[in-house]
C-alpha positions as CSV (number, residue, x, y, z in Angstrom):
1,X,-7.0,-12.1,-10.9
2,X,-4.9,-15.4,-11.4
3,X,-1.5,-14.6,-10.7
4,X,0.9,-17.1,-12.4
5,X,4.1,-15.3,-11.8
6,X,5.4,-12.9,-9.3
7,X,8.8,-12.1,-8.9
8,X,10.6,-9.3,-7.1
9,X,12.7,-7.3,-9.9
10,X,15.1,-5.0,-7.6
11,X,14.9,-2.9,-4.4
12,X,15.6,0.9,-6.0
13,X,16.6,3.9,-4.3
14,X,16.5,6.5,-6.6
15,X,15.4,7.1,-10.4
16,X,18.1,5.4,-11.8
17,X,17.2,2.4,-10.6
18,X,13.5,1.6,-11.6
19,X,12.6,-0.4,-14.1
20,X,12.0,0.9,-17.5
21,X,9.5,-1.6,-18.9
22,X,6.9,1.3,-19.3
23,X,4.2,-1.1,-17.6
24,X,1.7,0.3,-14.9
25,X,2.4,0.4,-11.2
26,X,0.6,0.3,-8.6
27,X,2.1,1.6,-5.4
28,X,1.9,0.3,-2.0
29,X,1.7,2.8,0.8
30,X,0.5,2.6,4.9
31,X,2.1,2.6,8.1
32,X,5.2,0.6,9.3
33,X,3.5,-3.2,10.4
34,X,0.1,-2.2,9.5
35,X,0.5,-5.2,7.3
36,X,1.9,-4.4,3.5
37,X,4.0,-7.6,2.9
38,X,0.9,-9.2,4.1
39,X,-1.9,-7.9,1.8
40,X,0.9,-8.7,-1.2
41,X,1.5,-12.5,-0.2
42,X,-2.6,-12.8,0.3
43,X,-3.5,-11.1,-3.0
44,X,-0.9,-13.0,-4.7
45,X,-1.7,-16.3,-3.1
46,X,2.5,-16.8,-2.3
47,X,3.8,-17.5,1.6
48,X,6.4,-14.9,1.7
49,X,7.5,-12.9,-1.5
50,X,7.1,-9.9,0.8
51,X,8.9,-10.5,3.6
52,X,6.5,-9.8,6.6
53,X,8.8,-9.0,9.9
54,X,7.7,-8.6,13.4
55,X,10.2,-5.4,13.1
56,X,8.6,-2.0,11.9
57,X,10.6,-0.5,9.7
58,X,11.9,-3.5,7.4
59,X,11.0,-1.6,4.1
60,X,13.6,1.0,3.3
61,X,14.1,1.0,-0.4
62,X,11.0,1.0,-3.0
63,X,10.7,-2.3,-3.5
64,X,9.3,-3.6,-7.1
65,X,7.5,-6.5,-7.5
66,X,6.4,-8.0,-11.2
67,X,2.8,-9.2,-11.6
68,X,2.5,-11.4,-14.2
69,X,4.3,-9.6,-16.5
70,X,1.5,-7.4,-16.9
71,X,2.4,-4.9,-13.9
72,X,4.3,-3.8,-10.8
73,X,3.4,-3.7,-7.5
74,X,6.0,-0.7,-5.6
75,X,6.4,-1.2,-2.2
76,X,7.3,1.8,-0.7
77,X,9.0,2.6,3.1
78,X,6.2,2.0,6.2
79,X,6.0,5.5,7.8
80,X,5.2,6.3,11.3
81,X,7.6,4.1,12.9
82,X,9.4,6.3,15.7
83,X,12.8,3.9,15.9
84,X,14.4,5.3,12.9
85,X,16.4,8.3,12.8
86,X,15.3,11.7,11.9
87,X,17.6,11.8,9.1
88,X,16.6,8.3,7.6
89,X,13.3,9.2,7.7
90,X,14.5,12.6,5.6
91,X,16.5,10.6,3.4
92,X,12.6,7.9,2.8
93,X,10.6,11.4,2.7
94,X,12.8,12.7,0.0
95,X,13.1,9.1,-2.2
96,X,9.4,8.3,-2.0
97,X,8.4,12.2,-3.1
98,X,10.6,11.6,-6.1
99,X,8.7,8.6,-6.9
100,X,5.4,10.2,-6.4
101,X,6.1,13.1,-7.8
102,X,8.2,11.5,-11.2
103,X,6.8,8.2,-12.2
104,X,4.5,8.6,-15.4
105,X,3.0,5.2,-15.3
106,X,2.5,5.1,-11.6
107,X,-2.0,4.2,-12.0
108,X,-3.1,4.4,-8.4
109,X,-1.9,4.1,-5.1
110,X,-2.9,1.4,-2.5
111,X,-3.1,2.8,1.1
112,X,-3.3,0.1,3.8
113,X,-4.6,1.3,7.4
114,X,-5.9,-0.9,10.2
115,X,-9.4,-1.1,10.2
116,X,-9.1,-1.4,14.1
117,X,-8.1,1.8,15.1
118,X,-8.7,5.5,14.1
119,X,-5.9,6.9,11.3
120,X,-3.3,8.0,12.6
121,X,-2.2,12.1,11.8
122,X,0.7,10.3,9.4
123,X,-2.2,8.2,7.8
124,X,-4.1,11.6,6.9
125,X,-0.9,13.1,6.0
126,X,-0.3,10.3,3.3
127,X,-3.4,10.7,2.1
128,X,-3.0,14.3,1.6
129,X,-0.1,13.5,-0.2
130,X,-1.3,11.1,-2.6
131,X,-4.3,13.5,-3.4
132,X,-1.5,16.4,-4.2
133,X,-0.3,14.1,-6.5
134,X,-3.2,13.5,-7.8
135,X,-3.4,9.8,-7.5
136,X,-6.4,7.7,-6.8
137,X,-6.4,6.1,-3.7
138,X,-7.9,2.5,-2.6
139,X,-7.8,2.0,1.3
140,X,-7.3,-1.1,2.3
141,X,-8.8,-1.3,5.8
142,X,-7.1,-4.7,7.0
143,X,-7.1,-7.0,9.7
144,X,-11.0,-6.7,9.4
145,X,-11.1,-10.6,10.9
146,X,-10.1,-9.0,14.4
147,X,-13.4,-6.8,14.4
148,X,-16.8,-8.3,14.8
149,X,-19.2,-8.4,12.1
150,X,-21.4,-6.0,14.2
151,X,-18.9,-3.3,14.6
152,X,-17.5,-3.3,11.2
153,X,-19.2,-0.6,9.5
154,X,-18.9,1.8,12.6
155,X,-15.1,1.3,11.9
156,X,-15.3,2.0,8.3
157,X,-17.1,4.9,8.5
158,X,-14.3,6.1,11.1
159,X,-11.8,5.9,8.7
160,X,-14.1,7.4,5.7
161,X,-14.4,10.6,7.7
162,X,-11.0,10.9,9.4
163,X,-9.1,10.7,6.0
164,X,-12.1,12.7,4.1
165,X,-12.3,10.3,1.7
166,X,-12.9,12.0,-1.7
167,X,-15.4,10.4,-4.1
168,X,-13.7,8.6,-6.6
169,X,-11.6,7.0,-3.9
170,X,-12.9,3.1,-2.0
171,X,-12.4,1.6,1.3
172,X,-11.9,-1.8,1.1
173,X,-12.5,-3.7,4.5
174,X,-9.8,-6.9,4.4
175,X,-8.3,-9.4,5.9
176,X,-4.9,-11.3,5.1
177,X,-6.1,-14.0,7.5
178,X,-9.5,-14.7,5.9
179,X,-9.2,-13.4,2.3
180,X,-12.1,-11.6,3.0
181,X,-11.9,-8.6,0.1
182,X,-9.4,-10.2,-1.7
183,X,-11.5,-10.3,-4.8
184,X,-12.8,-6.3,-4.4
185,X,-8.9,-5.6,-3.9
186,X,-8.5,-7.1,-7.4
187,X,-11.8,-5.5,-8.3
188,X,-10.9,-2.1,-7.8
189,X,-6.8,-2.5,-8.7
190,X,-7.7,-4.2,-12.3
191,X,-9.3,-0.7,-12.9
192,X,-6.1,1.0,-13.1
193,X,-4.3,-1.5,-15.1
C-alpha cells in the first residue's frame, strides 16, 4: 500500500474521545520496546510519526493514527514493562479492555513480538485476550534482521506453538531495519480493510 497521508488524530483515553469517522481500525498491540512505533514508521515509510523511545513504557494513552483517510492504526499501551506502577498498569488494563471489548469497527489486531526470543507469559496472555474478543490476529515477529537466515524458521515455529496460533491467524517474520515483510504486513492488513 502507498501511503500518501498519515497523520496522528488524538491520543484518547476513554470512549469519549475516539474518533467517530466510522472507518476501520486496526489495533496495535505487543510488549513495551518490542518495537511498535517502529513497525508503524516502516510500514508507513515516515522517520518518526510514532515516536520510538529508548524508554519502555512511552505509550500510555490509545494513540490513533489516520491512514490515508481510508483507516486508523490504534496504538495501544506496551505491556509487560515492570517500572510502572501497579495501579497505572490497572488504570491501561481497564482503558484498553474497553476498547477491545467496545469498538465496532475495530477489523483485526496487530500483535508485534520479537522473533528473537520465546513469548513471553504477557505475550500469550494478549493473545488470549484478543481471541476472547474474537479478533483476528497478525503477529508480527520483528527484528527478524538480528537472526540468521538459517535459524529463522526454528524461531518462527517457537512462537507458532507457544502462543497456539489458531488457523485463521499469520506470523509475519519482519524487520523495521530491512523492510523485510513489509509488503506481507500490507498483505495480510489490506484484508481487514
Amino acid at each position: 500500500m502507498k501511503v500518501t497521508d498519515a497523520e496522528i488524530v488524538i491520543s484518547a483515553v476513554s470512549q469519549k474521545q475516539y474518533p467517530n469517522e466510522r472507518l476501520p481500525e486496526i489495533a496495535l498491540a505487543g510488549r513495551s520496546n518490542v518495537g511498535k512505533s517502529s513497525f508503524i514508521n516502516k510500514l508507513i515509510q515516515r522517520k518518526n510519526l510514532a515516536r520510538t523511545s529508548s524508554k519502555p513504557g512511552k505509550t500510555q494513552t490509545l494513540n490513533f493514527y489516520k491512514i490515508n483517510d481510508m483507516f486508523y492504526f490504534v496504538d495501544v499501551p506496551g505491556y509487560g514493562y515492570a517500572k510502572v506502577s501497579k495501579q497505572e498498569r490497572k488504570k491501561w488494563g481497564v482503558m484498553m479492555e474497553e476498547y477491545f471489548a467496545a469498538r465496532d469497527v475495530l477489523n483485526a489486531c496487530v500483535m508485534i513480538t520479537d522473533i528473537r526470543h520465546e513469548p513471553t507469559k504477557d505475550d500469550v496472555v494478549m493473545y488470549d485476550f484478543l481471541k476472547y474478543y474474537e479478533l483476528p490476529v497478525i503477529v508480527i515477529a520483528t527484528k527478524l534482521d538480528k537472526v540468521p537466515k538459517g535459524k529463522r524458521s526454528k524461531h518462527l515455529k517457537q512462537t507458532h506453538q507457544v502462543l497456539n496460533i489458531e488457523a485463521d491467524d499469520i506470523i509475519i517474520p519482519f524487520s523495521a531495519e530491512t523492510g523485510e515483510g513489509k509488503d506481507d504486513a500490507w498483505h495480510a492488513i489490506r484484508q481487514y480493510l
